[in-house]
C-alpha positions, 0 to 999 in steps of 0.5 A, a space after each residue: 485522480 482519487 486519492 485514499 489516505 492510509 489508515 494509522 492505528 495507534 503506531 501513529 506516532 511512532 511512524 511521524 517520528 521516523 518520516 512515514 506518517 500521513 502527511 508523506 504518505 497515501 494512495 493515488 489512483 489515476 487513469 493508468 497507475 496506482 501510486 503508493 507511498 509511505 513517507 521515505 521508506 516505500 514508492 511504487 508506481 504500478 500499471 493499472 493494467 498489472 493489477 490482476 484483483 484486490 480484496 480485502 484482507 481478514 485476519 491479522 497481519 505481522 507489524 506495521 510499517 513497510 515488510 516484505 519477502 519474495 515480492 509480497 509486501 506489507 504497508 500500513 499504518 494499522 493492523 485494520 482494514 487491510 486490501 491485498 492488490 495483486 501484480 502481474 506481470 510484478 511492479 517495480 518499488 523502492 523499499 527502504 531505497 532498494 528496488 524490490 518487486 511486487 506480486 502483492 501489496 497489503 495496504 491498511 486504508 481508510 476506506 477500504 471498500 471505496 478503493 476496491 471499488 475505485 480499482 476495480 471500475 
């Protein structure tokens, strides 16, 4: 399994404070899933043989922490380095304890470029 911490700005604090700091929070990947996790608010286990593309993502994007709408969802600790996965057929994750459905997911990692890597071997 190859683990990739997501990445934390300066909202660092903020998130520890309300329970999604880096301690409960990260990417796994494994031989049949991508796992995602930011402490309490998003889970998702998503098939590997789901995930369509990642790369990464250039511009800003809207807050930090975990957003979503019409199954494409935001979950960072950073504004940088920023990879978008696509899913199809869509996964199911608990965001904020609801299910949603993910045909996208942006993620700030460390290291991005490894991840894209690692997903796409």
């Amino acid at each position: 399994m190859a683990s990739f911490p997501i990445l934390f700005g300066k909202w660092r604090p903020l998130l520890v404070a309300v329970g999604m700091g880096p301690g409960l929070s990260g990417v796994d990947l494994d031989d049949g899933e991508l796992h995602i996790r930011l402490g309490w608010a998003f889970r998702a286990r998503i098939p590997r043989s789901s995930i369509t593309g990642a790369k990464p993502v250039t511009g800003r994007v809207g807050g930090v922490g975990v957003h979503g709408w019409r199954g494409r969802w935001l979950v960072n600790g950073s504004f940088e380095r920023i990879v978008e996965v696509d899913i199809d057929p869509p996964a199911r994750a608990l965001a904020t304890g609801f299910p949603v459905k993910l045909s996208s997911v942006l993620l700030s990692l460390e290291d991005p470029e490894g991840f894209v890597a690692a997903l796409t071997r």
